[in-house]
C-alpha positions in Angstrom: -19.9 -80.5 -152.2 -16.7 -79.0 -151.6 -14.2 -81.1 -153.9 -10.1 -81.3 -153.5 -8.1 -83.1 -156.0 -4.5 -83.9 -154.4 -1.9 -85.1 -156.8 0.6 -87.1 -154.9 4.0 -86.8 -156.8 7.7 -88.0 -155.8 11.0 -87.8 -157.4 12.2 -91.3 -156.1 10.0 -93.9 -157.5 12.0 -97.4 -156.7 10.7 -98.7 -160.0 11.1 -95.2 -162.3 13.0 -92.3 -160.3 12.2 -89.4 -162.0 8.9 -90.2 -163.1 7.0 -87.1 -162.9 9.3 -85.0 -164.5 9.3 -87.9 -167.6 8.4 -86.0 -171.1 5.6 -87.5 -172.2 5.2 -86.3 -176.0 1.3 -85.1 -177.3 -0.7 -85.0 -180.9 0.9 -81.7 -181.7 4.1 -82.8 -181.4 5.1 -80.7 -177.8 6.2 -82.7 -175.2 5.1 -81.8 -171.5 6.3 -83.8 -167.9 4.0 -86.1 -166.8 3.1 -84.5 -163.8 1.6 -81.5 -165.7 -0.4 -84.1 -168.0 -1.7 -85.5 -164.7 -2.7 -82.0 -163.4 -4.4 -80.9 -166.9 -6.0 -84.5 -166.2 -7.3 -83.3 -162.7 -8.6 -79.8 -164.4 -10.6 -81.2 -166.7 -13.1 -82.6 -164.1 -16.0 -80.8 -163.2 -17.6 -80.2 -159.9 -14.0 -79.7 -158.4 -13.5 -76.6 -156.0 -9.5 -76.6 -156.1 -6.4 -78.6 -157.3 -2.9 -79.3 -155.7 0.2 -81.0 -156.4 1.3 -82.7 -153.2 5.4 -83.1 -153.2 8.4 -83.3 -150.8 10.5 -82.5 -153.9 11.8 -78.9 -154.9 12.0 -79.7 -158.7 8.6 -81.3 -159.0 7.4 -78.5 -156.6 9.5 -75.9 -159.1 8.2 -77.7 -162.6 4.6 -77.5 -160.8 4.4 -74.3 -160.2 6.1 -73.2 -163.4 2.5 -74.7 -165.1 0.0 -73.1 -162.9 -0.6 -75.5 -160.5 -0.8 -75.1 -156.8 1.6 -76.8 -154.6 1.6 -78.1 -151.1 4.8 -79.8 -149.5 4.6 -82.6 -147.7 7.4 -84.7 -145.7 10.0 -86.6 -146.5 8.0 -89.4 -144.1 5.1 -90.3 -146.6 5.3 -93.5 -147.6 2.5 -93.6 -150.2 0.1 -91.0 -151.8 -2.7 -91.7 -149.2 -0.3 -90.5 -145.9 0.6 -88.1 -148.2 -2.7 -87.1 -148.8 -3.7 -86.9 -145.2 -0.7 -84.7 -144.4 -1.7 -82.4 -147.6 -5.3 -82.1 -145.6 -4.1 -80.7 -142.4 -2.8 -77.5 -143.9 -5.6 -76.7 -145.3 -8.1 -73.9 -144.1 -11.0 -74.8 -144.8 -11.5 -79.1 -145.4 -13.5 -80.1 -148.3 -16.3 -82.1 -148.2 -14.0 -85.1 -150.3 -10.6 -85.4 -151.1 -10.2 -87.3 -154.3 -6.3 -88.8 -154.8 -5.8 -88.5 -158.7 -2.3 -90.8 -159.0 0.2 -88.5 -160.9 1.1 -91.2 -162.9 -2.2 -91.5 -164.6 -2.7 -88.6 -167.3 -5.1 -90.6 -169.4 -7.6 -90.8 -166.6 -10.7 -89.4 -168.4 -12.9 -87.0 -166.1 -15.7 -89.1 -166.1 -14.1 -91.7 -163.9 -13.5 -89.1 -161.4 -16.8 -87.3 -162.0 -18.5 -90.9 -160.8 -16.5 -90.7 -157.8 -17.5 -88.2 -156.8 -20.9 -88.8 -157.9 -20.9 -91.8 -155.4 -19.4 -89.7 -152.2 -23.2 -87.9 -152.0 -24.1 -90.8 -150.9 -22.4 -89.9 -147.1 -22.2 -93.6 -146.0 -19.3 -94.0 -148.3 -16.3 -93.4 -146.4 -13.8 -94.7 -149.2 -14.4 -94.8 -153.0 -12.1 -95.6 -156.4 -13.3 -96.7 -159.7 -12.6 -100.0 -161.3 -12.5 -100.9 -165.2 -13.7 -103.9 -166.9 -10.5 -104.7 -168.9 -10.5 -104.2 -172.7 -8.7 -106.4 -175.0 -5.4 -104.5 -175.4 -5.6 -104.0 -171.5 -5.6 -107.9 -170.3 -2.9 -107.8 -172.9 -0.2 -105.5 -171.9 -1.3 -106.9 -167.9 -0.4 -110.4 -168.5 2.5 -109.7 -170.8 3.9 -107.3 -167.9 3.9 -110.1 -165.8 5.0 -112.8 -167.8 8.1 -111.1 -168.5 8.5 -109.7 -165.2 7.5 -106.4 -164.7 5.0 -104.8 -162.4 2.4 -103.0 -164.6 -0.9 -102.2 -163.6 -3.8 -103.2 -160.4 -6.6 -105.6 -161.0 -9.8 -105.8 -158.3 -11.7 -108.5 -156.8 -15.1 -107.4 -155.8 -18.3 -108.8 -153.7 -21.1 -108.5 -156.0 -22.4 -105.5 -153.9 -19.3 -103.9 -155.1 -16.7 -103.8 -151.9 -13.6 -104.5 -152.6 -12.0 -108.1 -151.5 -8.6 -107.8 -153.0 -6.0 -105.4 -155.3 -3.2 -107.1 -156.5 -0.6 -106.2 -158.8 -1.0 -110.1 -160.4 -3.6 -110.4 -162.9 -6.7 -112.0 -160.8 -8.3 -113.6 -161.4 -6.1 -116.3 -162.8 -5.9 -115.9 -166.9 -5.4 -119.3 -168.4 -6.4 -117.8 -172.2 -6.2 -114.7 -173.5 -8.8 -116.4 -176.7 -11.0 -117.2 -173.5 -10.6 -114.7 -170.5 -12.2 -114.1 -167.2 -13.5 -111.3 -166.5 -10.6 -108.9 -165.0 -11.5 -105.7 -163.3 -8.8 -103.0 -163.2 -8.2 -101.1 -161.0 -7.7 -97.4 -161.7 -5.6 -95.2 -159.0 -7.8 -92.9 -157.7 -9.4 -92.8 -154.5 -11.9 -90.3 -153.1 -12.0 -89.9 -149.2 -13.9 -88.2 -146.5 -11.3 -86.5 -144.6 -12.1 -89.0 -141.2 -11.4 -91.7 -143.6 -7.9 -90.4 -144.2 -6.9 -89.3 -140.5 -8.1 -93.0 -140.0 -5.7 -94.2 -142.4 -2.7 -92.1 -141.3 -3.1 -93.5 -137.8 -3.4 -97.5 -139.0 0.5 -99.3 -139.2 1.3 -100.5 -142.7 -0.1 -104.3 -142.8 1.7 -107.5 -144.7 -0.5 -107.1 -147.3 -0.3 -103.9 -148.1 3.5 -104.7 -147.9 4.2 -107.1 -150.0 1.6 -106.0 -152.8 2.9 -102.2 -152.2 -0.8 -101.1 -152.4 -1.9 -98.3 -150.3 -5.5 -99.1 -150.7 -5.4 -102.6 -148.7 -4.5 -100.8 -145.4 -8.2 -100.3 -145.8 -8.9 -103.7 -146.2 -6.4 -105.0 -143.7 -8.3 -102.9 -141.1 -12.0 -103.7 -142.2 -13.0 -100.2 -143.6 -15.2 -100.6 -146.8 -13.8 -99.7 -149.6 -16.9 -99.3 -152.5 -15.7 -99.9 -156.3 -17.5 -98.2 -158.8 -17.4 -99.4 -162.5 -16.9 -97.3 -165.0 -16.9 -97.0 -168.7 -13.8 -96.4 -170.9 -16.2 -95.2 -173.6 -13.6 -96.1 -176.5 -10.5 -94.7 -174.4 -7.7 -97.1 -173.5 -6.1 -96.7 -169.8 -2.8 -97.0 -168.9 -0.5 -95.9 -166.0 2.9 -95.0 -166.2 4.9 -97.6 -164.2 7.5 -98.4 -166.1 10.1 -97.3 -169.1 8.0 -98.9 -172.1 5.2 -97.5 -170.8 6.2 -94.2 -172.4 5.5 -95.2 -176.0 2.2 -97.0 -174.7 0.9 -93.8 -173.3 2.2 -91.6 -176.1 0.1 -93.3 -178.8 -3.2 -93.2 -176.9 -2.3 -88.7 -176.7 -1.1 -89.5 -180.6 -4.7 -91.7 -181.4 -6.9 -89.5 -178.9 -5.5 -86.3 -179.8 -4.4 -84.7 -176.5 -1.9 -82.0 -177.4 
């Protein structure tokens, strides 16, 4: 298959403006942007034909292409990394097979996740894929103490037992009386692997309630009945994390410290 990774980036991030461009600092000491974390993220998967940075932004476009990567600029008009996506995909010469949609605020995204999405898109009845987590421990943790004092932190799924996806949802679902006793909480990991139909479908479907009031992107799928197939995967040892937020920083920074990602 002919594989795109497309990594959405944008300077003005309501909850962290400036995030891409945030030094995030590695084992050896050197600090590098996120954005080029996310991008060394997206090279280290195999089976993918080409890479881009996706960006209405002349200084994430500039810091991009001072790394090596690729650039395509997209519009002002975006209003999430999917339409953005779907915008990238039209100036493209030749479409891939899939376009996987690698969040660029998620460098510690191992390549296996992505490598099982794409695994899953040979089967060419999935229209829509994006791979969920079982949480960990330290996960559930930093969820529910995100919300509890406020913040927005990371996605949690609710799945049919065939593996569609019934809900995202920036609260912790299922509901987590005890942390001694959980449930079992899936999280969601931002990446999404389309067919390119799937995403000209998207870009022509209005934004729905839910999608705005959860400010997910993947539940204008839902909203408008398109399945949207979860595939599990294992963290094999490696914690997760996004970077949505200030004290995120130090979170992600001791995984690069405890990993050893320079």
């Amino acid at each position: 298959m002919n594989v795109s990774i497309f990594i959405p980036a944008r300077y003005a991030s309501t909850r962290y403006p400036g995030k891409p461009l945030v030094p995030l600092t590695g084992a050896d000491g050197d600090a590098k942007p996120l954005i080029q974390r996310s991008w060394e993220a997206a090279r280290a998967v195999e089976g993918v034909t080409s890479v881009y940075v996706l960006t209405d932004d002349d200084r994430i476009a500039d810091a991009a292409r001072g790394f090596g990567a690729e650039v395509l600029m997209t519009s002002e008009n975006a209003r999430n990394g999917t339409e953005r996506c779907a915008e990238a995909l039209a100036q493209l010469e030749v479409e891939p097979d899939v376009v996987v949609n690698l969040q660029g605020d998620a460098p510690l995204t191992p390549p296996w996740f992505v490598e099982a999405l794409i695994e899953r898109m040979a089967d060419w009845h999935v229209q829509m894929a994006t791979p969920v987590l079982r949480c960990d421990p330290q996960t559930l943790q930093n969820l529910v103490t995100d919300r509890r004092e406020g913040r927005v932190g990371g996605t949690t799924a609710v799945m049919k037992t065939d593996g569609s996806a019934i809900y995202f949802s920036k609260e912790v679902l299922p509901y987590v009386a005890s942390l001694s006793a959980p449930p079992e909480v899936w999280h969601h990991v931002g990446v999404y692997a389309y067919r390119p139909d799937a995403l000209r479908r998207y870009a022509g479907w209005d934004e729905g309630p839910l999608e705005r009031a959860e400010g997910l992107e993947q539940l204008r799928f839902v909203e408008n009945g398109a399945a949207v197939t979860c595939v599990p995967v294992e963290a094999r040892g490696r914690v997760f994390w996004e970077l949505n937020n200030p004290v995120d920083v130090d979170r992600i920074e001791a995984v690069l410290k405890k990993e050893r990602i320079v």
